[in-house]
N, C-alpha and C positions, 0 to 999 in steps of 0.2 A: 110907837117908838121907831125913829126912820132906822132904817140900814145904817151899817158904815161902809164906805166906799173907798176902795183901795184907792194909793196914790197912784197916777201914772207911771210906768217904767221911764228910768232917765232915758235920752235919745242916747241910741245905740254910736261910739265912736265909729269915725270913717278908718278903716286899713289901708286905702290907699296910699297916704303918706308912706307907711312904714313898707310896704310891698313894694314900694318905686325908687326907695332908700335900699332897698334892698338888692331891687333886680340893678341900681346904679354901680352899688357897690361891688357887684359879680362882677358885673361887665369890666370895674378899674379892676379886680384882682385876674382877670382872664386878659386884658391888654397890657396888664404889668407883666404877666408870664410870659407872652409874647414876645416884650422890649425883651425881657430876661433871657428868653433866649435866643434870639437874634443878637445880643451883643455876646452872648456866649458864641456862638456859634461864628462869631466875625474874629473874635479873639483864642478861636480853639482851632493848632492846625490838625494839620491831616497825620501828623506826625506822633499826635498826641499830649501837645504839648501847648501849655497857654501860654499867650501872648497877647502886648496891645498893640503891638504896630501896625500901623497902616501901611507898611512898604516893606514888602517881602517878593522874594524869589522863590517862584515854584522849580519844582523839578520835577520833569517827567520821563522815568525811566523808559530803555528800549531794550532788552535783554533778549536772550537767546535769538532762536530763527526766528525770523520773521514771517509768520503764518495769519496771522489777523488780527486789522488795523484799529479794532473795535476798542480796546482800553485807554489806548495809545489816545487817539482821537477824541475820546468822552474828556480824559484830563486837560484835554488842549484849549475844550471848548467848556471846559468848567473854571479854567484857572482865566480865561480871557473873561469870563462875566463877571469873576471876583475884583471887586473894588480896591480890596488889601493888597491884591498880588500886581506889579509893577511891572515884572518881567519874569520870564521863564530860561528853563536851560535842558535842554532833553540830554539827558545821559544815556551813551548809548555804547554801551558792549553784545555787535552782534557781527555776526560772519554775514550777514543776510537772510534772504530767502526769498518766499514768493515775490511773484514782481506786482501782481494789482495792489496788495495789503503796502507794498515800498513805495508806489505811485500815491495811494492814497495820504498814507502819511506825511508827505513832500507834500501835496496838494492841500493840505490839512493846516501844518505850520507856515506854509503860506499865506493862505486865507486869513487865518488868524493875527500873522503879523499886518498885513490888510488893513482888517477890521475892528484890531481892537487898539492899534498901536503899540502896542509891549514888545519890546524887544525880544530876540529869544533867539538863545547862544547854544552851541553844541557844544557838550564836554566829552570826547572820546574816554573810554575807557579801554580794555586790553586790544579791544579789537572793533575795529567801527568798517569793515569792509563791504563791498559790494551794495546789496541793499542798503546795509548799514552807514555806507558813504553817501549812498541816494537820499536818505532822510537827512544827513547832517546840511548835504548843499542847500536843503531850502533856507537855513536858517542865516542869521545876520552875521553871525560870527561864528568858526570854528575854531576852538580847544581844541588842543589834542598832546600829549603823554608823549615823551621822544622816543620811546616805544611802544608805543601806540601801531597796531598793523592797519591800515587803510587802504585804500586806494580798492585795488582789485575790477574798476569800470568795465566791466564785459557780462556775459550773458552766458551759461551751462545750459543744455539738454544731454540727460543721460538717463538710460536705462538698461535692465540686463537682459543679452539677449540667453533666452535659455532653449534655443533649438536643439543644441547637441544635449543637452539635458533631457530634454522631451525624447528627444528619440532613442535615449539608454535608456529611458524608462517602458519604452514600445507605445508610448502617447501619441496619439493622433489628432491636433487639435481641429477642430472643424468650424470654419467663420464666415457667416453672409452678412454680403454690407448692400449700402444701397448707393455708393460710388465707393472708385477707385480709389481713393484719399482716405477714407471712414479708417481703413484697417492699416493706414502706413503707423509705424512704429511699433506693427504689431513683438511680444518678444518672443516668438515662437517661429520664426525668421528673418533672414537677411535685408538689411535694406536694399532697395530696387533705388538703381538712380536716381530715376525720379522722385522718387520719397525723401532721399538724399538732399537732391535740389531743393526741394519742396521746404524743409527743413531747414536748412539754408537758408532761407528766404527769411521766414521766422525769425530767427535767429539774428540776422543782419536789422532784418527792422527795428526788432526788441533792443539791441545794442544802440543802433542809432536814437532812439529815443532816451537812453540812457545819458549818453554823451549831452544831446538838446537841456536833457531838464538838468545837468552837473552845470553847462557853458550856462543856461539861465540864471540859477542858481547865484553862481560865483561871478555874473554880470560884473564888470569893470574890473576883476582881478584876473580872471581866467577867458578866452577869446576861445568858440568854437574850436580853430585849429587847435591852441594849446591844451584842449582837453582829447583832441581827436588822437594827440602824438601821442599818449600816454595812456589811453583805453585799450590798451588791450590785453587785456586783466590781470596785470602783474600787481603788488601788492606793494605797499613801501610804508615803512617808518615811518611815526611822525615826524621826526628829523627831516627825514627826505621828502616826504609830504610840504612839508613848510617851504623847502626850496623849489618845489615847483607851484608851489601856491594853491595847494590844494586844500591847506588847513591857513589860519590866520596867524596862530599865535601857538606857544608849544606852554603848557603848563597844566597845572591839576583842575578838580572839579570846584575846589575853593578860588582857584582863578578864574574858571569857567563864571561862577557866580559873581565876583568883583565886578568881571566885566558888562556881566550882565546888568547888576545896579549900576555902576559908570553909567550906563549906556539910557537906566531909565530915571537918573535923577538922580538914584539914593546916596543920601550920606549918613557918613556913622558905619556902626555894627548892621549888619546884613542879617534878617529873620528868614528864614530858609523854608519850605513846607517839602517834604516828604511825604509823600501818598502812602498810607499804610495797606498791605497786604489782605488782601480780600479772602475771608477765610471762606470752606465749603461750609453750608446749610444741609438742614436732612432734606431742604427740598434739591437742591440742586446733586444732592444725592441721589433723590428720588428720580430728580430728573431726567439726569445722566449730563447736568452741565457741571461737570469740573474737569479741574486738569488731567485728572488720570483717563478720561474722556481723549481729550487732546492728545495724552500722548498716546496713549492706543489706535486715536486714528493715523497720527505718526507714523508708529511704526509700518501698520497695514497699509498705509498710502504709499511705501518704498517701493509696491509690486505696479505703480501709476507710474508714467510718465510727468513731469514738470520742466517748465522754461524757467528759471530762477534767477535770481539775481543772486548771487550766491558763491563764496567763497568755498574751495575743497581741501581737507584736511589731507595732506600729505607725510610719511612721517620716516625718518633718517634713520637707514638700517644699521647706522654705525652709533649714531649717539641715542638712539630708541628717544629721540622728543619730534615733536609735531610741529609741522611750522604750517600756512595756511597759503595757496595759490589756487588763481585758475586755470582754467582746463576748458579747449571744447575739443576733447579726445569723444568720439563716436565709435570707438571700439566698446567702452564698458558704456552704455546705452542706459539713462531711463531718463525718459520724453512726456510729451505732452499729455495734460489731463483731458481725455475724450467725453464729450456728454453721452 
């Protein structure tokens, strides 16, 4: 009696169809998430706020002293790559302050209007003085508040001298240099003429540079001489600002913006972007990068010498308010930062 002999197994189906259907179909829901979010991300501003417009005005604020050009300069060179933003408008409420971070800035919105064509308008806010006048000349156009304080074009060196100090206290400070120059500014005495001079020099360069990059700036409205008549660091009103042609045009930071779109095309309603506030992390905790950083080194840096660009608060023993002028009084001293 023969065997029975099993049938054959059926041929096994092939998986590659379904594996190649499969890894296709990742690939369109990972390039859909993609589009998904690059259209979010072109219609979400910085402000928080959705939008679809393709023509918006950024703004990038300038507040307080002016001590480091690094934020300032990222949004300058972030909103020039953005395809939605048309034009910019730097708002700027500052008394001043150092002079490289004021140089850079100026050099910065420069560049930019250069390079990427967008227009970009300065809107004064309380106070746009000294440095703060240095960064608005680069720009195309200045706004400014008819009280608006500006101007103030001159250069401060100050520090304190504490000799008489030192020596109530029976302190004897003791300092080797390795030249003459190393220890001028020292505050634990007198300046020597020569240090004086020396200083001086500084000082006059620093100012003249200021003056070159205001007269470039304001190229075809303001003329070397006519910035040379007016630097010397008195302060003035937007009012007054406007009749020597130091600002363009006297209005708010919603005119600041008008003009800015005029300038880059837009019509209609104006999409505005506001840069939102950078909050600290535990890392930058950990770091030691936040602002309470900054302002501690603030404080500690008043016992340093600085050249600044920089407005001094002044303030009226009869109406107890502050109004804001310069000064290169060399009696209250605090000077240059020594390496």
């Amino acid at each position: 009696m023969s065997e029975l002999v099993a049938p054959p197994p059926p041929p096994r189906k092939s998986r590659a169809p379904m594996f190649f259907a499969g890894l296709l179909s990742g690939c369109l829901l990972v390039a859909g998430a993609f589009v998904a979010f690059f259209i979010f991300a072109a219609v979400y501003s910085d402000s928080g706020e959705l939008n679809f417009s393709t023509d918006k005005v950024a703004i990038v604020p300038v507040d307080g002293e002016i001590l480091d050009a690094r934020e300032t300069i990222e949004l300058l060179h972030k909103y020039a790559r953005n395809a939605t933003v048309k034009a910019i408008v730097v708002r700027i409420n500052s008394p001043g302050g150092a002079i490289a971070p004021s140089q850079e800035i100026y050099a910065a919105i420069r560049r930019t209007r250069k390079d990427s064509g967008k227009p970009i308008v300065a809107s004064m806010d309380s106070v746009a003085a000294s440095g703060g006048f240095y960064i608005a000349a680069a720009c195309d156009r200045i706004v400014a508040n008819p009280g608006s304080i500006t101007g103030s074009i001159g250069v401060i060196l100050q520090w304190f001298n504490t000799r008489d100090l030192v020596q109530w206290a029976k302190m004897k400070p003791e300092t080797i240099t390795s030249g003459a120059m190393k220890d001028a500014g020292s505050p634990y005495r007198d300046l020597t003429e020569s240090e004086r001079a020396y200083f001086q020099h500084i000082v006059t360069q620093l100012h003249s540079q200021f003056v070159r990059a205001v007269a470039e700036g304001r190229s075809g409205k303001m003329s070397l001489q006519d910035v040379a008549k007016i630097a010397d660091g008195r302060v003035f009103t937007g009012e007054e600002a406007l009749g020597l042609k130091l600002v363009d045009e006297l209005g708010t930071i919603d005119d600041a913006v008008s003009a800015a779109a005029k300038s880059a095309g837009i019509k209609g309603d104006v999409v505005r972007i506001w840069p939102r506030r950078r909050e600290a992390t535990l890392f930058d905790l950990l770091t030691g990068n936040t602002d309470t950083e900054t302002l501690l080194q603030r404080v500690v840096s008043r016992r340093l010498p600085q050249f600044l660009y920089r407005c001094r608060k002044r303030r009226h023993p009869w109406t107890n308010t502050s109004t804001t002028t310069a000064s290169s009084n060399w009696k209250k001293r605090r000077g240059p930062v020594r390496a």
